[in-house]
Each structure stands twice: as C-alpha cells, then as structure tokens.
C-alpha positions as CSV (number, residue, x, y, z in Angstrom):
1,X,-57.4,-78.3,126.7
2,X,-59.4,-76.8,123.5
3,X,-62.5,-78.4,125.4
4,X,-61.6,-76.3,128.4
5,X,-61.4,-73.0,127.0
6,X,-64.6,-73.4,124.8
7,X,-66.1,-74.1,128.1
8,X,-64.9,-71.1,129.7
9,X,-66.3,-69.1,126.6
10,X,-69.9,-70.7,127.3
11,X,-70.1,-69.4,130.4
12,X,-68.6,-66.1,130.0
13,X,-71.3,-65.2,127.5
14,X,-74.2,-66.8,129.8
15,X,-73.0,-64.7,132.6
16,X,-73.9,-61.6,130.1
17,X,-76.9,-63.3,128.4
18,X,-78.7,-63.4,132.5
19,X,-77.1,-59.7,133.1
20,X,-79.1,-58.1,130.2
21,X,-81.2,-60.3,129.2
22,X,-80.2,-61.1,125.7
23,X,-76.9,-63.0,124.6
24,X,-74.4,-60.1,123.6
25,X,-71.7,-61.0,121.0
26,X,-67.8,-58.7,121.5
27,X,-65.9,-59.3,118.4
28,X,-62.7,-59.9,121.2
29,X,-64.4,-62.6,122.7
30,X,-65.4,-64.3,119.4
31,X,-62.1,-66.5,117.8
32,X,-62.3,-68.6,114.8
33,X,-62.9,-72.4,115.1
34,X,-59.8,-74.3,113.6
35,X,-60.3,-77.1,111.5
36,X,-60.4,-80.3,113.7
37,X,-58.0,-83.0,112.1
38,X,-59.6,-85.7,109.7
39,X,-59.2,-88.0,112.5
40,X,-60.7,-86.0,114.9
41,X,-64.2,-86.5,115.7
42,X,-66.3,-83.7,114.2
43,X,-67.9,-81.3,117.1
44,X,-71.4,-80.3,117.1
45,X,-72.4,-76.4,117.9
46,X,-75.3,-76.5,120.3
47,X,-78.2,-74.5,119.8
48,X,-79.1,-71.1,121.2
49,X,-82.6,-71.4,122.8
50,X,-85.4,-69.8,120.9
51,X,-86.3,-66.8,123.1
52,X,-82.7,-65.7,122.8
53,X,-82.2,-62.4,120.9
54,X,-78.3,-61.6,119.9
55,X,-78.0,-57.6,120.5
56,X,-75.1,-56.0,119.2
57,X,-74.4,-52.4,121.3
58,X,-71.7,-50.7,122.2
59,X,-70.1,-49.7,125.7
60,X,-71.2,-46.4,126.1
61,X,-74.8,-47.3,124.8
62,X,-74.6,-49.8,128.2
63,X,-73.2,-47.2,130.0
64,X,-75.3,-44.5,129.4
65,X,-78.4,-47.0,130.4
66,X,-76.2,-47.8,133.7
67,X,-76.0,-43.9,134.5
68,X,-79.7,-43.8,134.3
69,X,-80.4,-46.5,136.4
70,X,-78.6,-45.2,138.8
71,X,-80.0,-41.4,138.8
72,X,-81.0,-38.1,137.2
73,X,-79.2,-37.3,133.7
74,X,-77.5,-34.5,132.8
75,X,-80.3,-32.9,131.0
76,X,-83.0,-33.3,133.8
77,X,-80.4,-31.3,135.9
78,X,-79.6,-28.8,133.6
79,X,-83.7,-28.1,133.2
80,X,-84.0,-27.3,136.4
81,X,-81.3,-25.1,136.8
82,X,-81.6,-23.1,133.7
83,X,-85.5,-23.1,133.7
84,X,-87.1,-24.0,136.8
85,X,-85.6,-21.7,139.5
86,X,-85.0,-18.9,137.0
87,X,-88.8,-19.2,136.7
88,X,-89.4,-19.3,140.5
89,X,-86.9,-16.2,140.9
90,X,-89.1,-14.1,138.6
91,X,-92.4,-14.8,139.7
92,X,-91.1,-14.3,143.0
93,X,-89.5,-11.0,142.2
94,X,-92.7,-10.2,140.2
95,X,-95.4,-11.5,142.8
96,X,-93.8,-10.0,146.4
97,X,-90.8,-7.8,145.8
98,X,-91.3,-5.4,142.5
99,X,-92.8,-1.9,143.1
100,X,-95.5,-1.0,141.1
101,X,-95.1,1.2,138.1
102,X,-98.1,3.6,137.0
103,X,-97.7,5.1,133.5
104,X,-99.0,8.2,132.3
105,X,-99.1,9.6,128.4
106,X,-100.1,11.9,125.9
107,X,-100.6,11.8,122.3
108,X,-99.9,14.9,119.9
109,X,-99.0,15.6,116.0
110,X,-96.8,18.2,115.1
111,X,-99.5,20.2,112.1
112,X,-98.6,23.3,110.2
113,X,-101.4,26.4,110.6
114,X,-104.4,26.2,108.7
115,X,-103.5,28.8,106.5
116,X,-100.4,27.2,104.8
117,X,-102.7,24.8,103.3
118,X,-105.3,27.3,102.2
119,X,-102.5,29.4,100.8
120,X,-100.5,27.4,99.4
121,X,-100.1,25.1,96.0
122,X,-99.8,20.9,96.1
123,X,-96.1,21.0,96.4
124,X,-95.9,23.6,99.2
125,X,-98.3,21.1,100.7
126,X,-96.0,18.3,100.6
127,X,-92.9,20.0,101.8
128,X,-95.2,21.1,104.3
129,X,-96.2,17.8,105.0
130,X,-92.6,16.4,104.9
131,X,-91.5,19.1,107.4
132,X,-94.2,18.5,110.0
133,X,-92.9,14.5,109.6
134,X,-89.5,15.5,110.5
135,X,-90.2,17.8,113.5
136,X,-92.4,14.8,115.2
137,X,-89.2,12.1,114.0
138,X,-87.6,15.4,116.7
139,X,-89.4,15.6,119.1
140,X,-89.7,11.7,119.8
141,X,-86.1,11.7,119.9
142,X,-85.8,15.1,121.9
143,X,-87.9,13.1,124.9
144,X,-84.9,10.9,125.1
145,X,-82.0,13.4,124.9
146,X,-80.0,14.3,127.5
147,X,-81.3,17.8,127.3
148,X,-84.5,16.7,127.8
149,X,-83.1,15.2,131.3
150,X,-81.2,18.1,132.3
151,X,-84.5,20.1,131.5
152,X,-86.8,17.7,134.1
153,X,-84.1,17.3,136.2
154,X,-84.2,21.5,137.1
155,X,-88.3,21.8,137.0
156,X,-89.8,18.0,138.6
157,X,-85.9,16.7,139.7
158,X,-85.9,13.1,138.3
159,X,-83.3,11.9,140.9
160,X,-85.7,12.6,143.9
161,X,-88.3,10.8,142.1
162,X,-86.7,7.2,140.7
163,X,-84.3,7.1,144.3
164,X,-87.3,7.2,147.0
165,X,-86.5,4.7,149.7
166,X,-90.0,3.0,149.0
167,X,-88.6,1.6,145.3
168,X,-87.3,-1.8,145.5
169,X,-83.7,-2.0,144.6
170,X,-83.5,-3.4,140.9
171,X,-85.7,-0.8,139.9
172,X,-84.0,2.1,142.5
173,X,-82.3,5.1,141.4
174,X,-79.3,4.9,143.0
175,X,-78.3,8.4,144.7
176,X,-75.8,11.0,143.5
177,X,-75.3,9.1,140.0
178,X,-74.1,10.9,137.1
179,X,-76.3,12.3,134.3
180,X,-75.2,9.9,132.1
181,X,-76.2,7.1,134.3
182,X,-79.2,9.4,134.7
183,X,-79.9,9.5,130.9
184,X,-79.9,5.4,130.6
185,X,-82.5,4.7,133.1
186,X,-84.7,7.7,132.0
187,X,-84.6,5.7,128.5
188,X,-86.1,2.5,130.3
189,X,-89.0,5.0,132.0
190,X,-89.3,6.3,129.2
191,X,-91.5,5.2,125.6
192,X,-92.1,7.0,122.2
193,X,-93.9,5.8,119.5
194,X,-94.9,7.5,115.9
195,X,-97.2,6.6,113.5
196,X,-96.2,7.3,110.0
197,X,-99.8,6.9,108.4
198,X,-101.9,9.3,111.1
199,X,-98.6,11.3,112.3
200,X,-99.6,10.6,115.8
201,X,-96.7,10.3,118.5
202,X,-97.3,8.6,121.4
203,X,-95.1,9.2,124.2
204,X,-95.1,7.1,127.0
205,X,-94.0,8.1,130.7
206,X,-94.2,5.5,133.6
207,X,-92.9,6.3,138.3
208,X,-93.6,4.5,140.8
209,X,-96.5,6.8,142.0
210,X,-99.3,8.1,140.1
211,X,-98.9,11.5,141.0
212,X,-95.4,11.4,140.4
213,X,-96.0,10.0,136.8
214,X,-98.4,13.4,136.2
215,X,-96.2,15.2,137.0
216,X,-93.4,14.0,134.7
217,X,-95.7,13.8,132.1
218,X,-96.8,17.2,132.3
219,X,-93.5,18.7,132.4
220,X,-92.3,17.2,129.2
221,X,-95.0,17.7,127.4
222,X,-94.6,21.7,127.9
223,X,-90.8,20.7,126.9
224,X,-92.0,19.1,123.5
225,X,-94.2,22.3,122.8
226,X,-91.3,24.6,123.9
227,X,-89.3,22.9,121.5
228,X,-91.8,22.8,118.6
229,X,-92.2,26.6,119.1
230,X,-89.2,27.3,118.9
231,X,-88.3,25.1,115.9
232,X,-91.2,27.0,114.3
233,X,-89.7,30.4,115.3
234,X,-86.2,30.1,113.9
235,X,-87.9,28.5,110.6
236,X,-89.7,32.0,110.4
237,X,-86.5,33.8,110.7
238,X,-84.7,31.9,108.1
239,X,-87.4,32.3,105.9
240,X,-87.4,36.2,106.1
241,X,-83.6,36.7,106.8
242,X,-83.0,36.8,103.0
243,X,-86.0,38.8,102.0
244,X,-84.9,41.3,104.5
245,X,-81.6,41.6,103.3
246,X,-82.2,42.1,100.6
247,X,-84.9,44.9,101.0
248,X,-82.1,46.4,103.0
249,X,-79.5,46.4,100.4
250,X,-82.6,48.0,98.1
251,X,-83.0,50.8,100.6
252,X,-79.1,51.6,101.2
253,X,-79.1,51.7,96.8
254,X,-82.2,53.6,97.0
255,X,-80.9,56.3,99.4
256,X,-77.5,56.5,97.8
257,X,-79.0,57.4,94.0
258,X,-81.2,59.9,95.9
259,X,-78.6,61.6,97.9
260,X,-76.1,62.2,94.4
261,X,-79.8,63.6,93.0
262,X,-79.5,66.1,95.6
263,X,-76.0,66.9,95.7
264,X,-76.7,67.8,92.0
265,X,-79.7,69.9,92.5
266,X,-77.4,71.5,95.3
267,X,-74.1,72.1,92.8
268,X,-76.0,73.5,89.7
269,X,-78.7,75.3,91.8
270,X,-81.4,73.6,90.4
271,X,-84.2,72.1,91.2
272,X,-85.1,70.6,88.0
273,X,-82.2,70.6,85.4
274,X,-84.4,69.3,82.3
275,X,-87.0,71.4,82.8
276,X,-84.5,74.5,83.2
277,X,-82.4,73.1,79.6
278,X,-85.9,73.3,78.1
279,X,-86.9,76.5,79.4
280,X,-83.7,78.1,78.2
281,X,-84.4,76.3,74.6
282,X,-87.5,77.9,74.1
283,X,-86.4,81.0,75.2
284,X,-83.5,80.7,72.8
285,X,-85.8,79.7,69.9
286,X,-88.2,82.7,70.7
287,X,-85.4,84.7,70.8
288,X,-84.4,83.8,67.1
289,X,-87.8,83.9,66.2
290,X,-88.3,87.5,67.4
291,X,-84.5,88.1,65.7
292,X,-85.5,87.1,62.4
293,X,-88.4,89.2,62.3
294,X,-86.6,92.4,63.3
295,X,-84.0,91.4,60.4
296,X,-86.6,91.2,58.1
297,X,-88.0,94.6,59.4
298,X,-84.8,96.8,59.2
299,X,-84.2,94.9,55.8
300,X,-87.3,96.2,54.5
301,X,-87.0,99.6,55.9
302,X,-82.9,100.6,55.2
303,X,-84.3,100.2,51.1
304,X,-86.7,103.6,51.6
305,X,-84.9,105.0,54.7
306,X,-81.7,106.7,55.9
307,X,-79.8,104.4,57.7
308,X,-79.1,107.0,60.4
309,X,-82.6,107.3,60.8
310,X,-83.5,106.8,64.5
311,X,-85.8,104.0,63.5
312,X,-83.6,102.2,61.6
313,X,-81.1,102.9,64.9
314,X,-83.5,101.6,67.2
315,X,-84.3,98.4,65.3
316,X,-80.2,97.7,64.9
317,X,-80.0,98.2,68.6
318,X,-82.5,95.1,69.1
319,X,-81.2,93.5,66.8
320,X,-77.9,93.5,68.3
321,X,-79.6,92.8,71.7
322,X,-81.0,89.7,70.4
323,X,-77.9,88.4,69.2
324,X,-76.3,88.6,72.1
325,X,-79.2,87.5,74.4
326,X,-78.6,84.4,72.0
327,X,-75.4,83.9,71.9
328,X,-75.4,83.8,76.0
329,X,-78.3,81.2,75.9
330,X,-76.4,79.0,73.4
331,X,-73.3,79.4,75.6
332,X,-75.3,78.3,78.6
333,X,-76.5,75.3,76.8
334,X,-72.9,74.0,75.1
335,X,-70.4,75.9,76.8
336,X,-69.5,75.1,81.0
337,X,-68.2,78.3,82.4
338,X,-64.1,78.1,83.1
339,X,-64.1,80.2,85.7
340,X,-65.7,78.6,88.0
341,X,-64.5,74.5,87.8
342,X,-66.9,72.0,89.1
343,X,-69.6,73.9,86.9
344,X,-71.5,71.8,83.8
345,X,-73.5,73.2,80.9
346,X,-77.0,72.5,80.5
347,X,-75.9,69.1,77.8
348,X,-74.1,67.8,80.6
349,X,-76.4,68.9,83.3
350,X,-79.2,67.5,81.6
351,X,-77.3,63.9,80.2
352,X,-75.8,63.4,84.2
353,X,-79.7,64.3,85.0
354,X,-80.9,62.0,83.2
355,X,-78.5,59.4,84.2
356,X,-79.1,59.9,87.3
357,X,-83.5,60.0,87.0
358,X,-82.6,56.6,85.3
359,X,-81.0,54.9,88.5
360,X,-83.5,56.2,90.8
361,X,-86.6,54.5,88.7
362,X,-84.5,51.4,88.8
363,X,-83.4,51.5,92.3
364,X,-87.0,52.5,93.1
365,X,-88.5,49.5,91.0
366,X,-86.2,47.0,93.1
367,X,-87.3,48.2,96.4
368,X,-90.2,48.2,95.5
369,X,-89.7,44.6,94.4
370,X,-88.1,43.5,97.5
371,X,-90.4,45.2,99.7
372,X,-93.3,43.2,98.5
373,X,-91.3,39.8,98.6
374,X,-90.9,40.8,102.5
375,X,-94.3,41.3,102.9
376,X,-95.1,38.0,101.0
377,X,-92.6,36.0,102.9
378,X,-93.8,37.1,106.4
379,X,-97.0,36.6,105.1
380,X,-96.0,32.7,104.1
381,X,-93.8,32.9,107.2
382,X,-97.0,33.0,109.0
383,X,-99.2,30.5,108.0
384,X,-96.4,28.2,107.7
385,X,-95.9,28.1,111.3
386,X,-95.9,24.3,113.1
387,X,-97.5,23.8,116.4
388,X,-97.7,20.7,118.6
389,X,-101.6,19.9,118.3
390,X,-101.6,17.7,122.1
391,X,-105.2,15.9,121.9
392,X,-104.8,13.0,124.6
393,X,-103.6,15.5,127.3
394,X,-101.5,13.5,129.9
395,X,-103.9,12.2,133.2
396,X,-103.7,11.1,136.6
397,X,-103.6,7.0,136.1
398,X,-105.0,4.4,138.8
399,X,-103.9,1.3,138.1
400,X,-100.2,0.0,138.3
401,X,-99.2,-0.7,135.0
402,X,-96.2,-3.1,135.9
403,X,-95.4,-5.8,136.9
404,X,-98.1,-8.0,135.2
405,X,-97.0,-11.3,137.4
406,X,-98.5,-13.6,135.2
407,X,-96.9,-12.4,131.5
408,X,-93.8,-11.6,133.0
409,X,-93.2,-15.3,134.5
410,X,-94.0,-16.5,131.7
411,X,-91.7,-14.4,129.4
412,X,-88.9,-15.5,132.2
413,X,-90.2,-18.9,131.7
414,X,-90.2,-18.9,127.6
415,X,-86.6,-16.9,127.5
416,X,-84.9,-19.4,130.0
417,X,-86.1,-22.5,128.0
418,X,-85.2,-21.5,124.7
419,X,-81.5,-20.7,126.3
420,X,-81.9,-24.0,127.8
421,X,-82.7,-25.7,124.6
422,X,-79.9,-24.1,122.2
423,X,-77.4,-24.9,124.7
424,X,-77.9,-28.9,125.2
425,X,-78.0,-28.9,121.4
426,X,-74.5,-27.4,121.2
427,X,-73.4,-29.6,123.9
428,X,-74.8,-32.8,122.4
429,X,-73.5,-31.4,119.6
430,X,-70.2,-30.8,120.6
431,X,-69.5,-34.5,122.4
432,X,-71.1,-36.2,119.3
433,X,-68.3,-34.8,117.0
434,X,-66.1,-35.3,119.7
C-alpha cells in the first residue's frame, strides 16, 4: 500500500516536471518518510536526472505567466488608453479641427517726466522709481480686469469677435454668456508679462483673425494710457490739495486781520493811529517847550514890571493858553472820552494798533509762505507726472501663432504618460500591500 502511494507521488510531480519544464516541489505534496521497521528492507531514493532544476514559485507567479500567455496585460492596455489615443485625439484636434490664433502685442514702461529726475534729489528718485514699478504691476493687472472687459466690450465688442461661426467649438465664444464667463476666457486670450530689471511690460493679445487681433490690441492699449493718465492726474491733485488748503486758510486769516485794520481806521477816523499818537507827542512837547519859555519870560519881567502891565497880561494869557492846549493833548493821549463809548485814547489806539500791524506781518509772512509751497508743489506736481512710454506699438501679424501641431502633441503626449505612469505605480502599489 505505502509502495502505491509513493508511486502515485512520482508521477504527480513528473506530470509538473513535463508541464514547466523543471521539477516543482509544494510543501502539501511533500510528507515525511517514516522509519521503515528494522526488519524491513531499507529503500533506496532514486536519483533526479542531472538536467533537472528544482524551482520553488508561487501560484500567482504561475499565474501571472499563464495570463500572459494567453494575451495583453493590464498595463499594455492601460498604455494605450491613457497615452496612445489621448495622443491621436490631440494631434487630431491640433492638425484638422483647431482654428488658427494670430497674436498681436505691444511693449511699454510706465516712466516719470524727464524733469522729476533733473529736479529732484536720490531719494525723490527712488520713490519715483518705486511708483512708476507699481503703476506698471497696474496696469498689467488692469488688462485682465473686468473693467478692462466691460471697456472693449462697448468700443471693439469682444463677444462678436471670440463667437464668429468660423471658430471651432472648444475655442468658440459661446453666445449671450455672462461677463463673468466673458472675463475668464478673455484671461486665456489674454498675456502680460513685466520685467522687473528693464520695467518693460509686455502684453500679449491673440483672435482668430489678424485684423481682429489689431484691433483688440489697439484698443487696449489706449485703455492702458487712459488709465496711466489718469493715475498721473489724481496723483497731481493729491499732491497740491494740501498746499492749496492751506494757502486758502492763509488768505481767509490774511483778509480777516486786514478787514479789523480797517474797521479800526474806520472807528477812530484814522488813517494811521501811530503816526497820529506821535504827532500829538511832539506837538505836546513843543507846546511845553514854548510854555516853559514864556514862564521864564513873565518871571523875568513881573521882578521890574507892574503886573497889570499889558505885557505882563499878554504873556499870562499864553501862558494860560498853553496850559490848556496841553492839558487837552495829554487828555487825548491817556484819557478816552466818556461821552462818546466805543472811543479809545491814543495809548490804546496805538497798543490795539500795534497789535493789530503785528498779526498782519504774521499773517502776511504765512501766505506768503504757503503761496510759494503751492507754487513749488505744482511745480514738482509737474515733472512728476507718469506717462505710459509704448515703444513696440501693436501690428498687423501674418502668421497663426497657434496651434503649433507638433509641440502641442507632444505636450499631450508627455502629460498623458506621466499620468499614465504615476497611476500604475499606485495601482501596483496598492495590490502589493494588499
């Protein structure tokens, strides 16, 4: 019976060994070899033949080499559906079906006027500089703004250009869409470029006809001008707004501290109260002057003559005259008159005067001040104006720019085998770990 089955083990393994060519060994079909009895005769293993190789593999090793036997694999499959016909599609698509695209550009930088730099010191220069940097950083983005659509879409009209019936219909407009559909695909006609180290934008414009591709071109370059200008404009303002304030507010202080001059020229009937104070102090002084010597007069003559004398009468009659021309003089200067209220005395006249002189050389001083700051800062305002300096002006172009059949396939080609390859790594990846 044991001689039976060892048989039936023989051939089992044969059968494999002329299936694949080599002897292969399961660890199932392999049983140990009891120990014969002593009696027993002992039982001699016979050799394997010397061109027999023992192959250990596994079931899905032989499976796997049965599936491929038998057809394509997985990955050949996959290959040609991932890579191959997306290939074909595009150069297709490319070669017979896309409309042409013709692209038309121009080139400009955003400078301030010749003068700012002639005018100005090494740090007006740089902010200068730094401003004309951020206007271009502007306009490049104006060109893709939605007010930069609405604009083209009321002079050229951008629908009736990208929806003509002759565009093929992945690249078609489609009719009656909304401007914010209308915003996206002017973004893929659309390209801007700066160059930080010249300042030079670029800005790129591409239709499906030459003349239409002019014509967009053209328009938004006048937009980008527009728009510089008036960037330029409102800088100017700003930069004189305060300046003219405050010469205003100068002016208004100026034309107040004049008009309470005149109201007190007006009230003390005066043209000129100092110079009246003064005249009335040197008439007083003469007038003491001329007292003092008539004193000394009638002094020296009332000793030898009789007091009722008419000459001694006639110099007590100036005399008294004197004193009270004096006495009115000194009342005029110290002393306002009651009866009429409102009035001032020459002090006061002369102190509110004086007052009053001192405001108006102030006041004067700061208009005068702030009326040469306006003049400087229109002057600056000025030669600090930006323009858009266009030197590639925007041209008629003859040659389709798109589709280039051959670089296009082949960057349809290159994307769809690099998705190809990262995803039969994940799968193998994934059924490995599995």
């Amino acid at each position: 019976m044991k001689d039976t089955n060892r048989s039936a083990t023989r051939e089992k393994s044969q059968a494999r060994s002329d299936e694949t060519g080599a002897l292969v060994l399961r660890l199932d079909e392999v049983r140990p070899v009891r120990q014969q009895p002593a009696t027993a005769p002992a039982i001699v293993p016979k050799p394997f033949p010397r061109k027999t190789t023992v192959i250990y593999r596994s079931a899905r090793v032989t499976d796997m080499v049965a599936k491929a036997r038998g057809g394509l694999s997985g990955a050949s499959i996959s290959f040609f559906l991932m890579v191959v016909v997306p290939t074909i599609i595009g150069a297709l698509y490319f070669a017979f079906v896309a409309s042409p695209q013709y692209m038309s550009e121009f080139r400009f930088s955003v400078r301030p006027t010749d003068g700012a730099y002639l005018s100005s010191s090494s740090s007006s220069v740089a902010a200068d500089t730094a401003v004309a940097m951020s206007n271009s950083y502007i306009v490049a983005d104006y060109a893709l703004s939605r007010d930069a659509v609405e604009a083209l879409e009321k002079s050229v009209g951008l629908r009736r250009i990208y929806s003509m019936d002759g565009i093929d219909g992945w690249s078609r407009l489609p009719e009656d869409v909304s401007l914010e559909r209308l915003v996206d695909y002017w973004r893929k006609r659309i390209s801007t470029s700066y160059d930080i180290m010249t300042g030079i934008n670029t800005i790129e414009v591409t239709a499906f006809s030459p003349q239409d591709a002019l014509k967009v071109t053209t328009a938004l370059q006048a937009l980008c001008e527009k728009l510089v200008n008036d960037i330029s404009e409102k800088a100017r303002q700003s930069q004189m707004a305060f300046a003219k304030n405050e010469l205003d507010r100068a002016e208004a202080r100026l034309k107040e501290v004049r008009q309470h001059e005149m109201e007190l020229r007006s009230g003390q009937k005066s043209i000129d109260v100092r110079k009246d104070a003064e005249g009335k102090m040197l008439l007083n002084n003469k007038l003491r002057g001329d007292l003092s010597a008539l004193e000394a007069q009638y002094s020296a003559l009332s000793s030898d003559m009789d007091p009722t004398s008419p000459r001694l009468t006639v110099l007590k009659n100036q005399i008294a005259a004197a004193k009270e021309q004096i006495e009115i003089l000194q009342s005029q200067v110290t002393d306002a008159d009651a009866s009429k209220p409102g009035t001032l005395d020459d002090a006061q006249r002369v102190t509110k005067y004086d007052q009053l002189q001192t405001d108006v050389e102030i006041t004067t001083k700061l208009y005068e001040s702030s009326l040469t700051n306006y003049e400087n800062a229109r002057m600056r305002a000025s030669n600090n104006q930006t323009y858009l300096a266009t030197y590639v002006q925007p041209g008629l172009p003859q040659i389709a720019s798109y589709p280039r059949t051959f670089i296009d396939t082949l960057l349809v080609f290159l994307s769809a085998f690099g998705a190809w390859v990262v995803l039969t790594l994940i799968y193998y990846s994934i059924r490995d770990h599995a």
